[in-house]
N, C-alpha and C positions, 0 to 999 in steps of 0.2 A: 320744566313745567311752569306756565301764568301761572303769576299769582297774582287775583284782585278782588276786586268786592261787587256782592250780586244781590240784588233785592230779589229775595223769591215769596210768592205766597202760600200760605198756610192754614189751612183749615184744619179745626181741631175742636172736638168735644172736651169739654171738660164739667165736671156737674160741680156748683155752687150753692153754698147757702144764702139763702136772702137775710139781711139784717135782721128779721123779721124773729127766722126760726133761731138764729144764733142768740138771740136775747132768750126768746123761750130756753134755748138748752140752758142757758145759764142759769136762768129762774130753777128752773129741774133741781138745779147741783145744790141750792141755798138748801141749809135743814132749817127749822120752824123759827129758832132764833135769829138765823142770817134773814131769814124772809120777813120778819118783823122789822126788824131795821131797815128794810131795803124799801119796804111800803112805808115807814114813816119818812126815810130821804125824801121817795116823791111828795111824798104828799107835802113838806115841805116846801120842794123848790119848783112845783107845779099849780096854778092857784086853780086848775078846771078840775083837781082832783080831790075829795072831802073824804070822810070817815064815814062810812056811815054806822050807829050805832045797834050792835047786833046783841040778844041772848043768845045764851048757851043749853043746844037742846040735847039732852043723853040721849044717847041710842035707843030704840024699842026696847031691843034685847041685849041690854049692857049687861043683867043677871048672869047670860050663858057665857059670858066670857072668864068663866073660871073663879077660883074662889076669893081671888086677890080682887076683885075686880070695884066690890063696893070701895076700897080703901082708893082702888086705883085713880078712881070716880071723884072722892073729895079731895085729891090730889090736884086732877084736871083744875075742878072748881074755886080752888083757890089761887089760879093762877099762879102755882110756884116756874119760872121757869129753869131751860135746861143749866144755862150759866152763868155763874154767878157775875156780875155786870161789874161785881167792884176788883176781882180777880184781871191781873194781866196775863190774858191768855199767851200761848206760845204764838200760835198766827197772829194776834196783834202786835208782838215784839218781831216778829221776822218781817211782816210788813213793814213795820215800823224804820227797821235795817233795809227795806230794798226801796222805798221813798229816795233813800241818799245813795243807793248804791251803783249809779250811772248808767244802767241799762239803757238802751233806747227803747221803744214801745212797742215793739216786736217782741221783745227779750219779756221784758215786763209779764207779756203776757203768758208766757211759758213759766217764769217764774212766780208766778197769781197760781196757776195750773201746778205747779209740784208743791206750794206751800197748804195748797187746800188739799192734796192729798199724803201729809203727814197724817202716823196715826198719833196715841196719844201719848207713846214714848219720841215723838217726834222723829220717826223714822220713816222714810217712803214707803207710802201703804201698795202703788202701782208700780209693774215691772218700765223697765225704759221703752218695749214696744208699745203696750199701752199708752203711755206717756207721749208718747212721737205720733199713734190714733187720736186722741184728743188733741192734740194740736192741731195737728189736719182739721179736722172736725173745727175747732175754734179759729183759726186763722186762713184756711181754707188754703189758696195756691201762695199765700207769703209763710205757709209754714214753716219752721223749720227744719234742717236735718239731723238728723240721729246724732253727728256729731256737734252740730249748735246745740242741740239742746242739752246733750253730756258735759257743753262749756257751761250753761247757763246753771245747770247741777251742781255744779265744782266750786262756781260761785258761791253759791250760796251754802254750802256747807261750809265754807268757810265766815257764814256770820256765826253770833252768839247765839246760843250757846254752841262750843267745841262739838260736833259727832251729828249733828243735827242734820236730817235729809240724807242719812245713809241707807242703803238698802239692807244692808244687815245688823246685826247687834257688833257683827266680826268686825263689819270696817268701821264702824262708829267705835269701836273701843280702839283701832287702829290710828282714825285719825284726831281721836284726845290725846293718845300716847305721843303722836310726834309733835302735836303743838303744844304741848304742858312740858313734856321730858324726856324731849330731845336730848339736852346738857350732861341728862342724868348719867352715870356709869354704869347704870343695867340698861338703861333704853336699848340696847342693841339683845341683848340676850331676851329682853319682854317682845320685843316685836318679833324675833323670832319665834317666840312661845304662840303668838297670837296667831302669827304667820301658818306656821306649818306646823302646830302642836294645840291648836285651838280646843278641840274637841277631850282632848286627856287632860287642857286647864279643869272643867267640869268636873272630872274626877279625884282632882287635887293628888295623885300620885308623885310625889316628888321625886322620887327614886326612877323611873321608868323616865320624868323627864327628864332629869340626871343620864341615865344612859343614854337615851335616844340623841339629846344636843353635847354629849363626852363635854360635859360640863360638871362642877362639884356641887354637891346639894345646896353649898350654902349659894353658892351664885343664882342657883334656881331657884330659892326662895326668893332673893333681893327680887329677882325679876316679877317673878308672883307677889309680891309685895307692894311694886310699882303698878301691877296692874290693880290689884286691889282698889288704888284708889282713884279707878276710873268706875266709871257709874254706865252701866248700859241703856240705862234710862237718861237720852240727857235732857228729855223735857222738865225731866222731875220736880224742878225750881219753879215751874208756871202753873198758874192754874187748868186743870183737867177740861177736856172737849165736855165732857157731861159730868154733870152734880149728881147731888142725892137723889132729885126725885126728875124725871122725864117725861113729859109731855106729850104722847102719842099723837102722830102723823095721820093715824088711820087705824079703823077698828074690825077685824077681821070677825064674825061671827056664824056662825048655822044659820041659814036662813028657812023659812017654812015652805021652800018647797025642795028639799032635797034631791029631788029628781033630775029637776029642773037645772038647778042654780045652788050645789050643796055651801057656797058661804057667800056672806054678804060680804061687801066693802065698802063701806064710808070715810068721808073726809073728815079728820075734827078739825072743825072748824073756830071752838072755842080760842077768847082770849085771841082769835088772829083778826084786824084789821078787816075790816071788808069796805071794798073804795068804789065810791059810785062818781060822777060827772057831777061837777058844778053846775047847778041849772041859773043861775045868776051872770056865770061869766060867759056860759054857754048862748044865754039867752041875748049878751050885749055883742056878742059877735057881729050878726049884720051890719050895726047902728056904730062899729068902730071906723076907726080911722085905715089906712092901709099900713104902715107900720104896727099898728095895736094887733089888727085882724093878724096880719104874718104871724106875727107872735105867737095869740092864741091860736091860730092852725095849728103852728109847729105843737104848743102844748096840748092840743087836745089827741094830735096823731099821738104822741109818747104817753099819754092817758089810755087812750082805746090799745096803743100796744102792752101796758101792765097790766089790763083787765084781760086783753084774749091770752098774755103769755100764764097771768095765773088761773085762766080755765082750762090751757093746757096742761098745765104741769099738775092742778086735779086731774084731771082726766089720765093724766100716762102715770102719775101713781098709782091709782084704781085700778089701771090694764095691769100695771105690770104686776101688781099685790092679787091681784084675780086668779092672775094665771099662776101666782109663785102659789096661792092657798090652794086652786085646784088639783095643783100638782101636790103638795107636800100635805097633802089633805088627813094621810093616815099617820101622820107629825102632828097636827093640828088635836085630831083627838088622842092620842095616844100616849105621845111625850116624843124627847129625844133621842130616841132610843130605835123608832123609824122614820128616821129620816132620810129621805130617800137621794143618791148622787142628782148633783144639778149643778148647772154650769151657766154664766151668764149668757153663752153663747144661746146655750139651747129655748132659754126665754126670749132671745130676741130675733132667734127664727119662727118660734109660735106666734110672736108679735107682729113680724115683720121690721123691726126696728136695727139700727146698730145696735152692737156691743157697748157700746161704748157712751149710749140715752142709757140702756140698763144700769149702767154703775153710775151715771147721775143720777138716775134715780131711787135708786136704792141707798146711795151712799147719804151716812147720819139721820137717815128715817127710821123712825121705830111703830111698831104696830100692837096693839092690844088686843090680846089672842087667848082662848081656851089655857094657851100655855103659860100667861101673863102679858107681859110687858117684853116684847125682844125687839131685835134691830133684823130690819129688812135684809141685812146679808146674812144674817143667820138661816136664812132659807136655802141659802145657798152650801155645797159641801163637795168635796171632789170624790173619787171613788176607789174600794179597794177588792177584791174578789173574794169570794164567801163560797164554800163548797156548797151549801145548802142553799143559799138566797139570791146566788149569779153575783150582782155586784151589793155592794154596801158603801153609805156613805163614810169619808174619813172622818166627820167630825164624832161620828157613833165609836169608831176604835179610838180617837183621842180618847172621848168618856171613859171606855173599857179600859185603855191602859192608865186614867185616873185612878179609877176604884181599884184598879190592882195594884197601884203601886201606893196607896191612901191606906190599905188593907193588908201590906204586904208584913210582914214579921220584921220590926225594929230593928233585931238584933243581925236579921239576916237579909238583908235588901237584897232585891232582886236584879240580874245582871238586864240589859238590852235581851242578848239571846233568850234568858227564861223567859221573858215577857210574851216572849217572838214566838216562844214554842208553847204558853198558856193559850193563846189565842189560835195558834196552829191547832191545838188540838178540840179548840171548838168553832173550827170550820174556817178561820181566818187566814188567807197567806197573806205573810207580812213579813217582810226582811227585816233581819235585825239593824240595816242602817236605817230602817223608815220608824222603827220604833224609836231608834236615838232623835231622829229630828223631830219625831210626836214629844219625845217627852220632853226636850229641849223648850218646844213651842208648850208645853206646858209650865214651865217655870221648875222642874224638878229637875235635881243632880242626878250625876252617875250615880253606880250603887253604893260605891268604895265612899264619896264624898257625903252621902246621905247618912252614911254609917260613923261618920266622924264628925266632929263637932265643931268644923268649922263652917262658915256663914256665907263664905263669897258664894254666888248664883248665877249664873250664866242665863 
């Protein structure tokens, strides 16, 4: 069979973002502190862009936003913000490591994308599809693939701090162990433990892990010993995403025509920047030179593009906090307690939006609500089935198996299954594996380790 080379043509759809809208998503992703700094860069290194000087106006109805609300109010007004500026954050140390760490600018930006989605034990907050949508989404057809970007992952968990950018608590205590104590003479039996005996470390049985790896108690201690002095938190050393006190994004309230429109949403605009057009340099435009004019075009386009991208990113905070209040609305008055399943998907088919604008937009935003002070993803909860109520959200059975196991008898803690079968019997189906990963994701031990006095915490 010929073999040679053939010019053929190709017509093909492909839909692209305009510079335009990729800046605006960007803007979306910043929370109030990132967006403070990012209007004073320009205003900086733009001279058709000034400040203009604004008061701070409270809401009509700041009263009905609950009782915390007057305190929440002199809070605003003092300008305290979310972090503290003298604090080295962990994203300013991991930037700081990928400045020197030879990416090309491809990479770069996948790596910009998983360090703004650490939480604040510095672990990845999005799954890897996720992760490979935003890409798409940000880089458009020079995206990467699922496998670039699991390189550019790998990388970077191996900056400082050890464990950093792992997906779970499991493999971040996995990949401290082999970089700290490799050398060590348990490291082989701890990474076993961690490996395939993970879930019984929490309960600190020494014995059962003694049988299950036909090892001697004392060798299972050394290795529980070694892990000990691995930390599941390795952000721990940097200063926290949020301080003491937090600065609301937007203020959710009852509005007066309940029929109509049962809650309002505003922007707080306090203490933020608001950037008007130089009318000085605006005004010497014609009367320039043709190099000066170039100039000033280019900067007046990237002036008019920070102004429409932050009346965007008002605007798609408003929708999407509209649509999360109208829905979670009997949350709103009631408490925690109905809070109804919601999924980012399901908000961004009411919106018409991606998935993936909702968790820019939501992500590090907090709002000032009946309920207090919460974070925009708290609106959000995944679902579990309820004999009585159809479904219920999970973050309502985390509650419930709080207060049960907060209130459980000292002496006699409760196993996974009790818990499984308290809730069974008032209307909840829950597996007792769903209960172990609830109360895991609550910061509590098994029962056996709750009932002994030792400290380690999974």
């Amino acid at each position: 069979m010929p073999v040679g080379q053939k010019i053929q043509l190709k017509v093909q759809q492909k839909l692209r973002l305009s510079p335009q809208v990729q800046y605006c998503l960007r803007l979306i992703q910043l929370n109030r502190v990132e967006l403070v700094d990012h209007i004073q860069e320009a205003v900086l290194s733009n001279p058709l862009i000034e400040i203009e000087s604004a008061t701070y106006t409270q809401p009509q109805h700041l009263s009905q936003l609950g009782p915390s609300a007057k305190n929440q109010s002199h809070d605003i007004d003092t300008g305290v913000w979310a972090v503290d500026p003298d604090q080295d954050s962990l994203q300013a140390h991991l930037e700081w490591q990928l400045a020197m760490s030879g990416f090309d600018a491809d990479e770069m930006k996948v790596a910009s994308l998983i360090i703004h989605h650490l939480d604040d034990r510095g672990l990845l907050s999005i799954g890897l599809s996720e992760l490979f949508e935003l890409s798409q989404t940000e880089m458009g057809r020079r995206a990467h693939s699922k496998n670039q970007i699991k390189s550019v992952l790998a990388k970077i968990q191996q900056f400082d701090p050890i464990g950093v950018a792992a997906q779970t608590v499991q493999e971040s205590l996995l990949m401290q162990l082999s970089a700290r104590f490799a050398a060590e003479p348990s490291f082989s039996i701890a990474k076993t433990m961690l490996e395939n005996h993970y879930h019984q470390l929490g309960q600190g049985d020494m014995g059962q892990l003694a049988t299950a790896l036909k090892s001697s108690p004392t060798q299972i201690q050394s290795g529980f010993a070694l892990i000990q002095r691995l930390t599941p938190n390795p952000a721990s050393a940097f200063g926290q995403l949020t301080a003491e006190h937090i600065i609301p994004d937007i203020y959710i309230y009852p509005s007066e025509d309940q029929e109509k429109t049962p809650w309002r949403v505003i922007v707080n605009r306090s203490h933020m920047p608001q950037i008007i057009l130089n009318s000085t340099y605006k005004d010497l435009m014609p009367h320039a030179s043709a190099p000066d004019k170039k100039y000033l075009n280019q900067k007046l386009r990237d002036a008019q593009s920070l102004i429409d991208g932050l009346q965007m990113r008002h605007q798609t905070i408003v929708r999407v906090a509209q649509a999360l209040a109208s829905y979670q609305t009997t949350f709103l008055h009631r408490g925690r307690q109905y809070l109804r399943p919601l999924s980012q998907k399901m908000i961004a088919e009411t919106l018409d939006m991606h998935s993936s604008t909702i968790s820019r937009t939501v992500s590090g935003k907090y709002a000032q609500t009946p309920q207090g002070l919460i974070s925009l993803k708290q609106f959000f909860s995944g679902k579990l089935s309820h004999d009585a109520r159809g479904q219920i959200a999970s973050d309502v059975i985390l509650e419930k198996i709080r207060e049960i196991i907060i209130h459980e008898d000292p002496k006699q803690p409760l196993t996974d299954q009790s818990i499984a079968n308290l809730l069974s019997n008032n209307g909840v189906r829950i597996a007792r594996r769903t209960v172990t990963k609830y109360r895991e994701k609550l910061g509590f031990r098994g029962s056996q380790a709750r009932q002994s006095s030792r400290t380690w915490r999974l």
